[in-house]
N, C-alpha and C positions, 0 to 999 in steps of 0.2 A: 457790365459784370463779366471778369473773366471767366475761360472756361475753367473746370475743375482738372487737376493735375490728376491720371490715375496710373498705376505700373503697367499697364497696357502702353497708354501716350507719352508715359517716361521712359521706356525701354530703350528706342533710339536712342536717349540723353545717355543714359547708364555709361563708365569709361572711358568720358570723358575726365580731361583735365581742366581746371578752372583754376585763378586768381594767380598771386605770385608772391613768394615769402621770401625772407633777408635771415639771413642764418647766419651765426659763428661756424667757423672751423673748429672741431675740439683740437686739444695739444695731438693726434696723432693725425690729424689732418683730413678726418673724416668728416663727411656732409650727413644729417638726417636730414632723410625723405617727410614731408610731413604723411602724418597717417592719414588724413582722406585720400592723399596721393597712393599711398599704399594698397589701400582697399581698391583703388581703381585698377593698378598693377592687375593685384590679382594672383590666380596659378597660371606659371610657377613663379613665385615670388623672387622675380630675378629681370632686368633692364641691364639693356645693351648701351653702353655709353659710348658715343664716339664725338668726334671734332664735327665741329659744322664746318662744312666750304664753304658758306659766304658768309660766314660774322664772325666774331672773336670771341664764341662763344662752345660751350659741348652742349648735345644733343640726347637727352635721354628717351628711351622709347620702351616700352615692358615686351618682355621678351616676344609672348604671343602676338603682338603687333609686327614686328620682327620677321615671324615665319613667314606671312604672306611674301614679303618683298624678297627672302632668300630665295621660296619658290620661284620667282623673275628671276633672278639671278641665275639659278642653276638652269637655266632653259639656254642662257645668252650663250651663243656660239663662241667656241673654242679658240676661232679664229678671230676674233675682234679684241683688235689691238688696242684697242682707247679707253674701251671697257675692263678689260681685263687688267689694266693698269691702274684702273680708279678704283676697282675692289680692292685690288694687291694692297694700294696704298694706304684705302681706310679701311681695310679687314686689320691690319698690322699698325694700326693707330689705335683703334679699336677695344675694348673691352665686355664682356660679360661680368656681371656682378650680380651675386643676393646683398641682402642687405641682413644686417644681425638683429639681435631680440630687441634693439632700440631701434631700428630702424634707419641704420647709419651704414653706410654707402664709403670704398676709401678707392676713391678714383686716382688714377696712378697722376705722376706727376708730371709725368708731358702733358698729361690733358689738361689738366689746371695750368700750364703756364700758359698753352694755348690762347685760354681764357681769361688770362693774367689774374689766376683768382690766387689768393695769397690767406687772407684771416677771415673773408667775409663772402658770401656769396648769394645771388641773388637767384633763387630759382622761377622761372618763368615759365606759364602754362601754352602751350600751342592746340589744345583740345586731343589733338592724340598721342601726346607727349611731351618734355619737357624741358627747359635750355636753363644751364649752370652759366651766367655770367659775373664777372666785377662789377659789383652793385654802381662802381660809377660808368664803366663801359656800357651798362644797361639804363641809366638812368638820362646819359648824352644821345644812346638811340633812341630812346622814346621820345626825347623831346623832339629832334629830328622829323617825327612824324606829323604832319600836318594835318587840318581837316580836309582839306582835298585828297592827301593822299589815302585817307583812308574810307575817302567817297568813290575811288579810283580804285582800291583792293576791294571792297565791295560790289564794284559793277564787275570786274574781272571775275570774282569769283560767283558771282550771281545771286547775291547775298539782300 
């Protein structure tokens, strides 16, 4: 018999992201968020989208998850050249957005070609956040994925 689930032992779980949805584009090229995705967001009701660096995909993440990592950043010395050029690069790629009373998000259009997303989009859960792909660019990585390798992200991550 499992144990009982109680808001005590679910609070860790709380804001997380889970599962992955296939959306239309409306005619002005905006994406909805689905709403439990929403509810995780949270205050302020606003996600930072940027390019991912190693997939052909964008990267959403609500804004509050967001401040920790800028607090890193504004610490990083003035003089580091290698850093100071990867913010440059993805701060000015970069987006902040709310989202409107449906729940609809309009990510500028470098970022979608990025992602070569065009009429359809597949959003995908990372647990603290969430990646905008081309349902078929996302459908040739997952298959990609082996059972070893993901016996292999599970010993790595300690899982």
């Amino acid at each position: 018999m499992g144990d009982r689930v109680t808001a005590e032992s679910a609070a860790p779980l709380t804001g997380l992201f889970v599962s992955q949805f296939r959306h239309a584009l409306d005619p002005k090229r905006r994406i909805t968020i689905p709403a439990p995705w929403r509810e995780v967001i949270g205050q302020p009701p606003q996600v930072f989208v940027l390019p991912s660096v190693t997939d052909p995909c964008v990267v959403v993440y609500p804004a509050r998850f967001m401040s920790d990592r800028i607090e890193r950043i504004r610490k990083l010395s003035m003089a580091d050249d290698k850093a100071r050029q990867f913010l440059r690069t993805l701060a000015s790629r970069s987006e902040l957005l709310s989202w409107d009373v449906q729940g609809r998000i309009r990510v500028k259009d470098e970022l979608l070609a990025h992602a070569h997303i065009t009429d359809e989009v597949m959003l995908v859960s990372h647990f603290d956040g969430f990646e905008l792909w081309n349902p078929r660019h996302w459908e040739a990585a997952a298959r990609r994925v082996t059972p070893r390798d993901l016996r292999m992200g599970s010993k790595q991550i300690g899982f």
